[in-house]
Jmol script that loads the backbone (N, CA, C; Angstrom):
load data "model"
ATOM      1  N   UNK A   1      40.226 -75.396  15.610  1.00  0.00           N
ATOM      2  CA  UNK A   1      41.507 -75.684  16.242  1.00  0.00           C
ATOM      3  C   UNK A   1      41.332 -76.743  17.326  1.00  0.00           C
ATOM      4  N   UNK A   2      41.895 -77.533  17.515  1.00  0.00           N
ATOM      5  CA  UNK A   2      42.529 -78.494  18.700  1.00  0.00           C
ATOM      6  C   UNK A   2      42.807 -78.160  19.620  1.00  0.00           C
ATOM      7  N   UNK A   3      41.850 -78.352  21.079  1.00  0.00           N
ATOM      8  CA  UNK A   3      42.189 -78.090  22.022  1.00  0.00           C
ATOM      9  C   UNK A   3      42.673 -78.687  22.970  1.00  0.00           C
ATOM     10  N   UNK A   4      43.278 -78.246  23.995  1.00  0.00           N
ATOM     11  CA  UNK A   4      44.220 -78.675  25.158  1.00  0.00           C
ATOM     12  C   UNK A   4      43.739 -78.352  26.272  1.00  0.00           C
ATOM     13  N   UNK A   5      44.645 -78.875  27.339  1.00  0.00           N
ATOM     14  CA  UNK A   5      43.941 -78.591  28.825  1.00  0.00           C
ATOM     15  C   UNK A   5      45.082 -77.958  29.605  1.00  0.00           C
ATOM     16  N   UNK A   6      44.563 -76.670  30.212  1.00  0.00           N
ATOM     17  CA  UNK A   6      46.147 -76.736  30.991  1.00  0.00           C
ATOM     18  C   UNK A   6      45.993 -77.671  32.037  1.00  0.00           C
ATOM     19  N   UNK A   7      47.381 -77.653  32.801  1.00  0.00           N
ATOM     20  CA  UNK A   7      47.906 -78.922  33.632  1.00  0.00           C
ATOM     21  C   UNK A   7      47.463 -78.265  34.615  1.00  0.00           C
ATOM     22  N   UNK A   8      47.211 -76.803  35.343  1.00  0.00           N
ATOM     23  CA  UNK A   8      47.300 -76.861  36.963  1.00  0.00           C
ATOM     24  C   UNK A   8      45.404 -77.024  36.404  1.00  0.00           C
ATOM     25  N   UNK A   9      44.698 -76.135  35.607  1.00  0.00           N
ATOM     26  CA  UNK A   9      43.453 -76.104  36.654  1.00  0.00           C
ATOM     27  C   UNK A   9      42.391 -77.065  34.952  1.00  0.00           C
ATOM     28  N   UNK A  10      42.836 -77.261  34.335  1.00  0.00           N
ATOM     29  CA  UNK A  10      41.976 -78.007  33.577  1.00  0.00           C
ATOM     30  C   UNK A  10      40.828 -78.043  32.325  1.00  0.00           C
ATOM     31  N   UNK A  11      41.294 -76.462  32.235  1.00  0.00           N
ATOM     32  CA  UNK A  11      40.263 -75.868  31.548  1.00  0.00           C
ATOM     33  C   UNK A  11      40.898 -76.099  29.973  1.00  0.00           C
ATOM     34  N   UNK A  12      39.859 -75.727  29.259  1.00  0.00           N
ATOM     35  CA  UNK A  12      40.177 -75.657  27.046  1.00  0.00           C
ATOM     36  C   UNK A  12      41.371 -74.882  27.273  1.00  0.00           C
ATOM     37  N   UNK A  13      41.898 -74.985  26.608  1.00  0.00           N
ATOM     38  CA  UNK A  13      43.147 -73.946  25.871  1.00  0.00           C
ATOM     39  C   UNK A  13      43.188 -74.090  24.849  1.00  0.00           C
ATOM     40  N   UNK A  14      43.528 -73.308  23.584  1.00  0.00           N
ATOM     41  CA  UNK A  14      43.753 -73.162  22.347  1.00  0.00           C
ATOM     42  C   UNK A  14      44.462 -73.396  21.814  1.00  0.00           C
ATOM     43  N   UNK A  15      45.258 -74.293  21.036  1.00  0.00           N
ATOM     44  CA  UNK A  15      46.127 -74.477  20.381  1.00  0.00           C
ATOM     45  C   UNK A  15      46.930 -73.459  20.590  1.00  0.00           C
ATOM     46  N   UNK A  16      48.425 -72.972  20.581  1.00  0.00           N
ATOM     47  CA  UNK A  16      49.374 -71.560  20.599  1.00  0.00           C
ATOM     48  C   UNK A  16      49.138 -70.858  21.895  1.00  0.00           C
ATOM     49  N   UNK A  17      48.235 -71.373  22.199  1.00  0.00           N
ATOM     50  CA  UNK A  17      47.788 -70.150  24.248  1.00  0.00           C
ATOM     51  C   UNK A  17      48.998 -70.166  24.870  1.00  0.00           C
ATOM     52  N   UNK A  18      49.366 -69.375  25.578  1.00  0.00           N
ATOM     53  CA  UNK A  18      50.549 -69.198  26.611  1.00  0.00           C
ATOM     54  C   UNK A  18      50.205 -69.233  27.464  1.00  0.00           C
ATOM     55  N   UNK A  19      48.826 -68.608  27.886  1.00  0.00           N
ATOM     56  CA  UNK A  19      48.403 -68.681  29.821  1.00  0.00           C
ATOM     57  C   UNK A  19      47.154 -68.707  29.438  1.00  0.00           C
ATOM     58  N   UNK A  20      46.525 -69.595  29.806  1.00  0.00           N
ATOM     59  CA  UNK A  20      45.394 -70.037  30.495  1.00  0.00           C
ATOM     60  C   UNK A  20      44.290 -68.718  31.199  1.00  0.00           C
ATOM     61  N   UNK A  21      43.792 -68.711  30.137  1.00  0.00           N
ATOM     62  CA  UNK A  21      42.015 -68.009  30.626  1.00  0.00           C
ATOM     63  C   UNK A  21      41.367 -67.941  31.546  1.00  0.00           C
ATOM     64  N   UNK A  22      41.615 -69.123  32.023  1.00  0.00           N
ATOM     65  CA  UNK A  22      40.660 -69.272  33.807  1.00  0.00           C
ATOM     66  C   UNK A  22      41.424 -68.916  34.888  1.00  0.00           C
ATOM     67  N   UNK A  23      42.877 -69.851  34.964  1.00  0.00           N
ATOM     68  CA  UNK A  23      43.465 -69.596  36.100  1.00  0.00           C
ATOM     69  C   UNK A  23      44.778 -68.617  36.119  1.00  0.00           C
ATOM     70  N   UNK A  24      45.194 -67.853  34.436  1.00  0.00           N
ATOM     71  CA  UNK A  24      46.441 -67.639  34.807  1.00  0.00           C
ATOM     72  C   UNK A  24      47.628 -68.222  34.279  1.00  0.00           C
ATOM     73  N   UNK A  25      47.335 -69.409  34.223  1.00  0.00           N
ATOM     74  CA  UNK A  25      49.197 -70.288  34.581  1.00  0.00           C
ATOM     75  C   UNK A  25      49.215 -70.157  32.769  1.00  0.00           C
ATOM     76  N   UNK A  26      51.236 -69.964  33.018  1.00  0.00           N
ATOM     77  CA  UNK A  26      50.933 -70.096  31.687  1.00  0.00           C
ATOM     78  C   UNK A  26      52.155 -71.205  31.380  1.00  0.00           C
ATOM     79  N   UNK A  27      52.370 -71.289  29.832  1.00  0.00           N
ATOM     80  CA  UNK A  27      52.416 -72.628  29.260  1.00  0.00           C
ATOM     81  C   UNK A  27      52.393 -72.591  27.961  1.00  0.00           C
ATOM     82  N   UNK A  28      52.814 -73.502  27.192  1.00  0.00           N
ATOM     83  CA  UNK A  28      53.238 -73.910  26.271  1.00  0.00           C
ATOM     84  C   UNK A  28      52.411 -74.861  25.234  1.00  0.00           C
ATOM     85  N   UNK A  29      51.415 -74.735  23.811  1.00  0.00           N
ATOM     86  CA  UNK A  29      51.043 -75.517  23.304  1.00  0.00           C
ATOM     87  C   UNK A  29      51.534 -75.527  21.811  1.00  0.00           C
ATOM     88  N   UNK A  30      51.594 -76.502  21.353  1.00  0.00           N
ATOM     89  CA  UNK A  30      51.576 -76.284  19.771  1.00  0.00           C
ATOM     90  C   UNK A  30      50.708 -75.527  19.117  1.00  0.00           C
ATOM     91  N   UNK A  31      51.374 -74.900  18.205  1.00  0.00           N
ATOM     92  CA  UNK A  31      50.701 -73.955  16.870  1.00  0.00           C
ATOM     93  C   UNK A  31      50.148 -75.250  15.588  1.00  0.00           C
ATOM     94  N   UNK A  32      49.288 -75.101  14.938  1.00  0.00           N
ATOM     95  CA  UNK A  32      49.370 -76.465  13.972  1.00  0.00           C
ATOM     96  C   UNK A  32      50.342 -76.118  13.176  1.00  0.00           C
ATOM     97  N   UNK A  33      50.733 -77.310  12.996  1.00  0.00           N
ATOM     98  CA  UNK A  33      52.402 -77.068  11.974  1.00  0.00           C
ATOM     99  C   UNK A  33      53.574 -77.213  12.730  1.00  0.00           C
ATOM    100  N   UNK A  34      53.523 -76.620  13.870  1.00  0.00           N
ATOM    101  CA  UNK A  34      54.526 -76.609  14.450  1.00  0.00           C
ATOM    102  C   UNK A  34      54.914 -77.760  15.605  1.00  0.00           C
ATOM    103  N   UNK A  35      56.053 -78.574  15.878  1.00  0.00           N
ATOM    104  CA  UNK A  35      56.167 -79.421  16.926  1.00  0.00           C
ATOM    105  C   UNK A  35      56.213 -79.216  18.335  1.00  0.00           C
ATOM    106  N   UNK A  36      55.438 -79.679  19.201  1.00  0.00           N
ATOM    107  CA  UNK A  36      54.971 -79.827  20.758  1.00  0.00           C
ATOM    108  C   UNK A  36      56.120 -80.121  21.430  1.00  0.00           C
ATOM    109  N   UNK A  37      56.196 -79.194  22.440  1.00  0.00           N
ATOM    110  CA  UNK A  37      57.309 -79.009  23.415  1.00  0.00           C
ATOM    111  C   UNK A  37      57.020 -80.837  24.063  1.00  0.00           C
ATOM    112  N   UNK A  38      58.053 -82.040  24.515  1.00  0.00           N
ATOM    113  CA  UNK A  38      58.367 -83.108  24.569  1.00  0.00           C
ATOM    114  C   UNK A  38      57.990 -82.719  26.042  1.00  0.00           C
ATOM    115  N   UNK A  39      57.214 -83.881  26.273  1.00  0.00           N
ATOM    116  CA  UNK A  39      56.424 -83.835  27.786  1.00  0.00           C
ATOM    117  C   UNK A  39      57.263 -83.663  28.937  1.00  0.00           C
ATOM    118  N   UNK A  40      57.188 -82.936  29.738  1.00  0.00           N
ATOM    119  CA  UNK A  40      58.231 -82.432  30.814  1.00  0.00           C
ATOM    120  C   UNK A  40      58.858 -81.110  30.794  1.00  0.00           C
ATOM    121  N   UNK A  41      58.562 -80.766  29.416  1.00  0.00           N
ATOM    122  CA  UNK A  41      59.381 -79.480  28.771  1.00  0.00           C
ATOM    123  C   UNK A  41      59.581 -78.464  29.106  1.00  0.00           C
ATOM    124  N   UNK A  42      60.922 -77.667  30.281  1.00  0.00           N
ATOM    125  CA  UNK A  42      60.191 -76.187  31.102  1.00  0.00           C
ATOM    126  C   UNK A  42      59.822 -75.452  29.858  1.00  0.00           C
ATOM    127  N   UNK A  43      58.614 -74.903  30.155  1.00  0.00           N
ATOM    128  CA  UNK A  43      58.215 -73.891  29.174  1.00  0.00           C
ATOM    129  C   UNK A  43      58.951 -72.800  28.645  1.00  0.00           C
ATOM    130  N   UNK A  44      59.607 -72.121  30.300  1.00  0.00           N
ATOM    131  CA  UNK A  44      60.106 -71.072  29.759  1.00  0.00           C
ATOM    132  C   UNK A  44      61.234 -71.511  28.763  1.00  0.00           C
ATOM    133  N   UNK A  45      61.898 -72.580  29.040  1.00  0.00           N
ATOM    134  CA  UNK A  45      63.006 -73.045  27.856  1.00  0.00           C
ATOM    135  C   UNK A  45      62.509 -72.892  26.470  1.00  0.00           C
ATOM    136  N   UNK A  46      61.371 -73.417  26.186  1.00  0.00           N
ATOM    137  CA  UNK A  46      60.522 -73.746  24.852  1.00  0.00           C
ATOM    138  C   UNK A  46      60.331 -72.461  24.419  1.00  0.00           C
ATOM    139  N   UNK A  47      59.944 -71.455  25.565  1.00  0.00           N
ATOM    140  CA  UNK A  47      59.457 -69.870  24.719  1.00  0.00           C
ATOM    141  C   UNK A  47      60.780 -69.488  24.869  1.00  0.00           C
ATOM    142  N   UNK A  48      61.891 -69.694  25.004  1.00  0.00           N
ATOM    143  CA  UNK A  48      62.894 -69.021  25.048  1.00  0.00           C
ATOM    144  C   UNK A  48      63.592 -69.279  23.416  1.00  0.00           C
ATOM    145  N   UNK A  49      63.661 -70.620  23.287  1.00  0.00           N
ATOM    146  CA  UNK A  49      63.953 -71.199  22.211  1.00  0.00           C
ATOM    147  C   UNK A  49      63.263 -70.989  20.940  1.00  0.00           C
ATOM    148  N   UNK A  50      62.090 -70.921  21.209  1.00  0.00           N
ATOM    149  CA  UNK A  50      61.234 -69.990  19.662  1.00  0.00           C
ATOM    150  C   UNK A  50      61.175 -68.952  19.608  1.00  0.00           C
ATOM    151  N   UNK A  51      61.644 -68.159  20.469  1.00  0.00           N
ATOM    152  CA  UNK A  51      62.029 -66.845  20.165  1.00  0.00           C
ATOM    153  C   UNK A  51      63.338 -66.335  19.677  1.00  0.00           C
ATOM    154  N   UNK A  52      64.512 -67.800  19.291  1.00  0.00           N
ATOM    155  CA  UNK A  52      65.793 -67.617  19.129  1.00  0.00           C
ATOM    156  C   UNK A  52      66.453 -67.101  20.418  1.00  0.00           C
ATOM    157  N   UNK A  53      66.347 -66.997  21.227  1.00  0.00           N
ATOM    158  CA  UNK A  53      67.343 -66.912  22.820  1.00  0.00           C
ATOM    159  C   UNK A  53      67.650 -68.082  23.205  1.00  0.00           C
ATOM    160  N   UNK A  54      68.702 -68.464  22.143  1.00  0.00           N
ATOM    161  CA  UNK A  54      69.685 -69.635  22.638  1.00  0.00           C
ATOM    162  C   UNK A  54      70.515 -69.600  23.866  1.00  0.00           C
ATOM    163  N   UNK A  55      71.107 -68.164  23.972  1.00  0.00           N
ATOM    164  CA  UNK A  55      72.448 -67.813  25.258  1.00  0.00           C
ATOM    165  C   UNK A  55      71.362 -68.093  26.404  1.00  0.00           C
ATOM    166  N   UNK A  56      69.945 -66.979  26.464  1.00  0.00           N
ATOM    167  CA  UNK A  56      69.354 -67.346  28.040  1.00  0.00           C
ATOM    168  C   UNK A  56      68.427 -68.546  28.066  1.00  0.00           C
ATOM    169  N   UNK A  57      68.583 -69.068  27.000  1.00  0.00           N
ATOM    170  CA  UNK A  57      67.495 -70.605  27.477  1.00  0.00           C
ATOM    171  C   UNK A  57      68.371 -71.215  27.921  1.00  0.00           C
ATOM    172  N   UNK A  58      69.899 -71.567  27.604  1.00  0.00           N
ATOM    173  CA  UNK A  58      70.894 -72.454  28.659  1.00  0.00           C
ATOM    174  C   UNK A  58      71.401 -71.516  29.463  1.00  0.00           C
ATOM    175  N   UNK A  59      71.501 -70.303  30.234  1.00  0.00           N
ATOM    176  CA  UNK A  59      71.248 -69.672  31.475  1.00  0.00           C
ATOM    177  C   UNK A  59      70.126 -70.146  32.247  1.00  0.00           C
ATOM    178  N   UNK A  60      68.881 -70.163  31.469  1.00  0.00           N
ATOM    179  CA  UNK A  60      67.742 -70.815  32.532  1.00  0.00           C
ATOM    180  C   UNK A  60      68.329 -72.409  32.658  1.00  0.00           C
ATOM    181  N   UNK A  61      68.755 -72.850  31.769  1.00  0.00           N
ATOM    182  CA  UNK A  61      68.914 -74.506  32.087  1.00  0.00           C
ATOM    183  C   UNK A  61      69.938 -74.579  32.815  1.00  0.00           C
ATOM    184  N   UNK A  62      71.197 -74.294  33.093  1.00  0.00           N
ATOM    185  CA  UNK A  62      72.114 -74.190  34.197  1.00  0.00           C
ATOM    186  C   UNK A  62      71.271 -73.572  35.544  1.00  0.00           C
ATOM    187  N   UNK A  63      70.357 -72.890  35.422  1.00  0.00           N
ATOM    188  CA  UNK A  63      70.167 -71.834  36.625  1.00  0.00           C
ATOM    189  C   UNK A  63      69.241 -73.221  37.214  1.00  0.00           C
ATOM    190  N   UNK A  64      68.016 -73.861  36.694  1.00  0.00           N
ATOM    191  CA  UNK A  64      67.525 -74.744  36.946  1.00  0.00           C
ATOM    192  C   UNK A  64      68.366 -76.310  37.136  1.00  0.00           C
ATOM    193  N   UNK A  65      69.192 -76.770  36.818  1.00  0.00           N
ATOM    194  CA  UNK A  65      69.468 -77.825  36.809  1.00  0.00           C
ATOM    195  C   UNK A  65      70.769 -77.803  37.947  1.00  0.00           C
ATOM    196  N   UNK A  66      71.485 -76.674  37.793  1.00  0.00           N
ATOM    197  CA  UNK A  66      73.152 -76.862  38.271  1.00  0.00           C
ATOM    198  C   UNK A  66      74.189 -77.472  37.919  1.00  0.00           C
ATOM    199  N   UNK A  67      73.707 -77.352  36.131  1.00  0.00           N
ATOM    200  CA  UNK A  67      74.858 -78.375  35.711  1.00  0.00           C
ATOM    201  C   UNK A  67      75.827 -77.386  34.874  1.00  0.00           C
ATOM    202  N   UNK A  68      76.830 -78.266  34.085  1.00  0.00           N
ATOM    203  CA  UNK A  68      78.226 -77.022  33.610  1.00  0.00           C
ATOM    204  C   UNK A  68      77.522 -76.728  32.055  1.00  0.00           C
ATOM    205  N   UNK A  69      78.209 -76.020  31.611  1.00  0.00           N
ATOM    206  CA  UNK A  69      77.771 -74.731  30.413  1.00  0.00           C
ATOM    207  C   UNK A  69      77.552 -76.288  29.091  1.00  0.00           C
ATOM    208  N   UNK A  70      78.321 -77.020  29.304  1.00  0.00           N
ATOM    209  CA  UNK A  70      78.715 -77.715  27.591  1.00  0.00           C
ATOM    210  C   UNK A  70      77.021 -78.473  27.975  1.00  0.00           C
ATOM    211  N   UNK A  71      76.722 -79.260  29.466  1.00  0.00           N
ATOM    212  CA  UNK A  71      75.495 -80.004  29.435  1.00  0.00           C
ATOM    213  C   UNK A  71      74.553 -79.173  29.074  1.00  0.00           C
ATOM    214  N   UNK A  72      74.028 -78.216  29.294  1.00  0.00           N
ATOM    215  CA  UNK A  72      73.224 -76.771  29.190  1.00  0.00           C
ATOM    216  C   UNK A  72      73.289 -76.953  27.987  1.00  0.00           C
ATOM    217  N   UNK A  73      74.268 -76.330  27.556  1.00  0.00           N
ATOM    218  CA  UNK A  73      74.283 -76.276  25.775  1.00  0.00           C
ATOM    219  C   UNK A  73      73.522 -77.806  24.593  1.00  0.00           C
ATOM    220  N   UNK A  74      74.226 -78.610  25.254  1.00  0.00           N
ATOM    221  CA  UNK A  74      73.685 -80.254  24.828  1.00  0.00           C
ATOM    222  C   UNK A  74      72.374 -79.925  25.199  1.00  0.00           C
ATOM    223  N   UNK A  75      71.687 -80.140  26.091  1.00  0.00           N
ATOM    224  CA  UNK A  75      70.166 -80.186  26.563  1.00  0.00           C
ATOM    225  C   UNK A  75      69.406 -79.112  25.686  1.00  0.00           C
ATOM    226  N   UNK A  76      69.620 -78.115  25.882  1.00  0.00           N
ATOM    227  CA  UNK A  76      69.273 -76.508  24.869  1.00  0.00           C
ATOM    228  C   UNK A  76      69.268 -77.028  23.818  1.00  0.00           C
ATOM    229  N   UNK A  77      70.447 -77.577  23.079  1.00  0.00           N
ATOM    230  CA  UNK A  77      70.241 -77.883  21.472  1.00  0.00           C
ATOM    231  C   UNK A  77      69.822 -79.231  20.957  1.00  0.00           C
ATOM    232  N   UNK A  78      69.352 -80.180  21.768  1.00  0.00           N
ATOM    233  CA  UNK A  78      68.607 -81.378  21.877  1.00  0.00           C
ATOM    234  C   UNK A  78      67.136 -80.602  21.852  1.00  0.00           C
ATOM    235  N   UNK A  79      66.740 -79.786  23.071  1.00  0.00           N
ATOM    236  CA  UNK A  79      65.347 -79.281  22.969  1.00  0.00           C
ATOM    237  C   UNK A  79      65.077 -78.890  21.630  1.00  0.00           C
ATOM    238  N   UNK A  80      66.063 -77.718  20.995  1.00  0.00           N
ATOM    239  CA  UNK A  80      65.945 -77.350  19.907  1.00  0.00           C
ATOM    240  C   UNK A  80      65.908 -77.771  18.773  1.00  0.00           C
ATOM    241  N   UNK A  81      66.145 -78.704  18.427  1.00  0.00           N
ATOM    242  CA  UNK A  81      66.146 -79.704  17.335  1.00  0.00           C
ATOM    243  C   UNK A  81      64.769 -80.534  17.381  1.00  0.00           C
ATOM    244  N   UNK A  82      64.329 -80.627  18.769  1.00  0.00           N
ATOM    245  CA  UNK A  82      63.269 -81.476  19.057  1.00  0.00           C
ATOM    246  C   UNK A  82      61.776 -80.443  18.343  1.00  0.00           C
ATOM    247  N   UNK A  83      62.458 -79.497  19.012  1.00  0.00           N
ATOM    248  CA  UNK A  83      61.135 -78.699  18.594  1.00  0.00           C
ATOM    249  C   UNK A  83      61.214 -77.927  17.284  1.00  0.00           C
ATOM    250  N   UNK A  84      61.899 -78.245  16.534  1.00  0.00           N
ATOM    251  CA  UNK A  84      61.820 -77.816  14.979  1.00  0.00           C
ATOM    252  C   UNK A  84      61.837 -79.403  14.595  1.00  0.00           C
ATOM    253  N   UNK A  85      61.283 -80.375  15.163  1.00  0.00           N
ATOM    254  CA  UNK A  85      61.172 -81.401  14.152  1.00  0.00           C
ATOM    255  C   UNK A  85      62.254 -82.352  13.435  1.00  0.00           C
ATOM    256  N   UNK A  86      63.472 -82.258  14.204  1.00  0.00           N
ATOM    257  CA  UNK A  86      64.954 -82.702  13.707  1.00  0.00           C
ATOM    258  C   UNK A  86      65.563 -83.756  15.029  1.00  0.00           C
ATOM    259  N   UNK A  87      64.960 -84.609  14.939  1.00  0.00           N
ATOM    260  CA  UNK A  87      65.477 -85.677  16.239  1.00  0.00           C
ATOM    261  C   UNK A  87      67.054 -86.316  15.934  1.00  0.00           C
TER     262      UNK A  87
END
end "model"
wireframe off; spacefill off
backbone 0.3
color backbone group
């Protein structure tokens, strides 16, 4: 498998890892096959979104951003498309 680094402390990560072995933090990598959360990506949005929790991934994106329900929704289903590979 293809490895990664997490971002706070630098260490291998595994392809699919959620949190990081050394320090903790966790995070978001591609599975092979599957498409990589688009650089910047809040994670929790990304695990929210592959788990099918469309309603609270744009709750977290309003709660984070402060913007109205329809932008939330746009951004949410832009991520989502992104990350099944449908630009």
């Amino acid at each position: 498998m293809k490895s990664a680094k997490c971002e706070n402390c630098g260490a291998g990560v595994t392809a699919g890892a959620v949190v990081c072995a050394y320090c903790g933090t966790t995070f978001v990598t591609a599975a092979p096959g599957v498409a990589g959360p688009p650089p910047g990506a809040n994670p929790e949005l990304v695990r929210l979104i592959r788990a099918g929790q469309k309603i609270e991934a744009i709750k977290v994106y309003r709660d984070a951003t402060k913007c109205g329900l329809r932008e939330a929704k746009d951004a949410v289903e832009a991520l989502e498309r992104t990350l099944a590979g449908r630009h």
